[in-house]
C-alpha positions as CSV (number, residue, x, y, z in Angstrom):
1,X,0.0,0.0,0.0
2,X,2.3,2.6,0.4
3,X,3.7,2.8,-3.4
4,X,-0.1,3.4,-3.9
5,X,-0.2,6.0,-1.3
6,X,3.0,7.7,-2.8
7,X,1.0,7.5,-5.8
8,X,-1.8,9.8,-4.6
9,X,0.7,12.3,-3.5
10,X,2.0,12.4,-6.7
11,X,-1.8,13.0,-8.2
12,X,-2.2,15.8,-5.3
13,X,1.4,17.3,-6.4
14,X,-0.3,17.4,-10.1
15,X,-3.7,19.0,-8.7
16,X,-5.4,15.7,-9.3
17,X,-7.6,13.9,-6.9
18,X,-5.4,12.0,-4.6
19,X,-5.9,8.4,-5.5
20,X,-3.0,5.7,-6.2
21,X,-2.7,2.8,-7.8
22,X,0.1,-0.6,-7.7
23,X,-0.1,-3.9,-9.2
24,X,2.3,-6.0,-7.5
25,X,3.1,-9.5,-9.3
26,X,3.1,-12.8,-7.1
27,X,6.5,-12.1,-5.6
28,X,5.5,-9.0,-4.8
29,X,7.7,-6.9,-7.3
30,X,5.7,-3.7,-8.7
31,X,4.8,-4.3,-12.0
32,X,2.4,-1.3,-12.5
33,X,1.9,2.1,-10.8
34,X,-0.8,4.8,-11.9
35,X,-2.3,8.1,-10.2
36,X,-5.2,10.2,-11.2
37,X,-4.2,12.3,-14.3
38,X,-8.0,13.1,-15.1
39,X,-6.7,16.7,-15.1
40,X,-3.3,16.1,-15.9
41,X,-4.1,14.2,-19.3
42,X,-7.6,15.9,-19.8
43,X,-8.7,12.2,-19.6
44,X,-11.8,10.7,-18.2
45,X,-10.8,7.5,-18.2
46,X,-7.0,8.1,-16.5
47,X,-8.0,6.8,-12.9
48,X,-5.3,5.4,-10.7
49,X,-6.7,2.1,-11.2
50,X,-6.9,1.7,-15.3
51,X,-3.4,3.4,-15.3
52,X,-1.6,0.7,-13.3
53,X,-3.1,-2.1,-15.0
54,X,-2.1,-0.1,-18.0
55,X,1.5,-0.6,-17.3
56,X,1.2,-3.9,-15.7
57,X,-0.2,-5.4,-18.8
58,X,2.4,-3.9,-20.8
59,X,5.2,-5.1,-18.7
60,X,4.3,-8.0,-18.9
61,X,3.2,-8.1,-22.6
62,X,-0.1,-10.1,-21.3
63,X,-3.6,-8.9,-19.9
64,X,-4.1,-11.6,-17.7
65,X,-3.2,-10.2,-14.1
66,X,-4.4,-13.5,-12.3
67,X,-1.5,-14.0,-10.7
68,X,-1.5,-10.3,-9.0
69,X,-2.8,-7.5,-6.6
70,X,-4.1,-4.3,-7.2
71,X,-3.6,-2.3,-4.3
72,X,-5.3,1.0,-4.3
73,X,-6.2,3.9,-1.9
74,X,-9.6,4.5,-2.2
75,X,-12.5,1.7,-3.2
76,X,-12.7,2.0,-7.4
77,X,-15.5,3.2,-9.5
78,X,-17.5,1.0,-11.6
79,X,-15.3,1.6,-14.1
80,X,-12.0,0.3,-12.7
81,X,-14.1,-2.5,-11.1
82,X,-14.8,-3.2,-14.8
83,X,-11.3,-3.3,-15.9
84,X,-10.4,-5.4,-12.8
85,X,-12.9,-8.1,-14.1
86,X,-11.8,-7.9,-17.4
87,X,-7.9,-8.2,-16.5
88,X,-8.3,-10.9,-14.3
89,X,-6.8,-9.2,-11.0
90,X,-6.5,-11.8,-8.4
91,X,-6.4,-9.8,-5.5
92,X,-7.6,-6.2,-4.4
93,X,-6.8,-4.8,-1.7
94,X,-7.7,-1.0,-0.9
95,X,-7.5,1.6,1.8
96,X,-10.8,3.8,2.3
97,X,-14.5,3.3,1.0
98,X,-16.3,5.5,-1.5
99,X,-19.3,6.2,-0.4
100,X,-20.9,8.0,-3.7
101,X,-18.9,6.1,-6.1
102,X,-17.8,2.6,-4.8
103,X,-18.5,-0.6,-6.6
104,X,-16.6,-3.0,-4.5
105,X,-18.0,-2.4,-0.7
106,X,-19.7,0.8,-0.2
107,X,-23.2,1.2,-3.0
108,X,-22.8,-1.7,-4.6
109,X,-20.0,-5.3,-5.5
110,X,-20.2,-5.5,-9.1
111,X,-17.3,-7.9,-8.9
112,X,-19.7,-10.5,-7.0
113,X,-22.7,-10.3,-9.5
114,X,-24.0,-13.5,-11.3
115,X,-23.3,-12.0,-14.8
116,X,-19.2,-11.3,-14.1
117,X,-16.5,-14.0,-15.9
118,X,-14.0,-13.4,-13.4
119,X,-14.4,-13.3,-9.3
120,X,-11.6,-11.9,-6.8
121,X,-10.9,-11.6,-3.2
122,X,-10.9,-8.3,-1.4
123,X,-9.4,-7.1,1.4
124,X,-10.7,-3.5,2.6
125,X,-9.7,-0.9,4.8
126,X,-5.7,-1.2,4.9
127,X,-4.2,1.5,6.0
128,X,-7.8,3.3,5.5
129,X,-6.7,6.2,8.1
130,X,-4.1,7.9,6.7
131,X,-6.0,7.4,2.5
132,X,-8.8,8.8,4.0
133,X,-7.0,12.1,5.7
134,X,-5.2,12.4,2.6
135,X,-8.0,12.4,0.7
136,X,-10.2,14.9,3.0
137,X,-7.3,17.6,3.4
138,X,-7.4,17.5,0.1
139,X,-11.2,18.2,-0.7
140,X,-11.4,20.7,2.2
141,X,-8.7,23.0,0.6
142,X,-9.9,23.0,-2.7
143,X,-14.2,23.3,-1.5
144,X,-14.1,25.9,0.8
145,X,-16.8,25.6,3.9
146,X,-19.7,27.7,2.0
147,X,-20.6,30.7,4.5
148,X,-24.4,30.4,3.6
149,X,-24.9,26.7,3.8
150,X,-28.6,25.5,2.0
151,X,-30.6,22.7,2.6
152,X,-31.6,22.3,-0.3
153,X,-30.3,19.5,-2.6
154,X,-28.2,19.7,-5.8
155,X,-30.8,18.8,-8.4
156,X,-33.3,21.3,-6.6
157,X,-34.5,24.0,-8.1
158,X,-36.2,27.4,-7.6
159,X,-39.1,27.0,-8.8
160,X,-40.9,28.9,-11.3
């Protein structure tokens, strides 16, 4: 876990969302590494995640990751859960839930449904502490508290 949490610094250094990414082969060597370049690379797809299997599949010259972990600092999306299934992690193991976005543990496990060719274990909540502080420094200094504070939801309106 921690070359995925020197990862996310690396995303924060960049002014990306601090999320990072290793794949890690059976004897443990790092094979892949990725952090969020969304802004960096103008790129909705360059999550932590996608980026390190990315390079792992290249260094190995092979897609099939069945034979490694993906360790990761904050639960993926359902989009990096995807990519997960369809490069055959064998292992994932991450630090803090997501609890608007997470598709291992937190609103849904799309890596458990009936429909998925490929099943993994999970290990949650490593080093969940210091991914999640990370993660809300950073949110806090770039949202502000808002001094007039509304109850009002998102997708509310006015009214006519």
């Amino acid at each position: 876990m921690a070359i995925a949490q020197a990862e996310a610094s690396l995303a924060e250094k960049k002014g990306d969302v601090p999320v990072g990414a290793a794949v890690l082969d059976a004897q443990g060597n790092p094979i892949g590494r990725g952090h969020n370049q969304k802004h960096a690379l103008g790129d909705p797809t360059a999550h932590a995640e996608i980026l390190a299997l990315r390079e792992a599949g290249r260094s190995r010259q092979n897609w099939h990751l069945n034979d490694c972990a993906l360790y990761v600092t904050l639960e993926p999306c359902p989009m990096c859960v995807g990519a997960l299934v369809q490069g055959r992690i064998g292992l994932l193991v991450f630090g803090v839930t997501e609890p608007k976005s997470g598709a291992i543990a937190s609103v849904m496990n799309l890596a458990t449904q009936p429909w998925s060719n490929h099943y993994f274990p999970v290990i949650a909540g490593v080093n969940a502490e210091p991914c999640a502080q990370q993660l809300t420094d950073w949110f806090a200094a770039k949202r502000p508290i808002n001094p007039f504070p509304t109850n009002r939801s998102p997708r509310e309106t006015d009214g006519p």
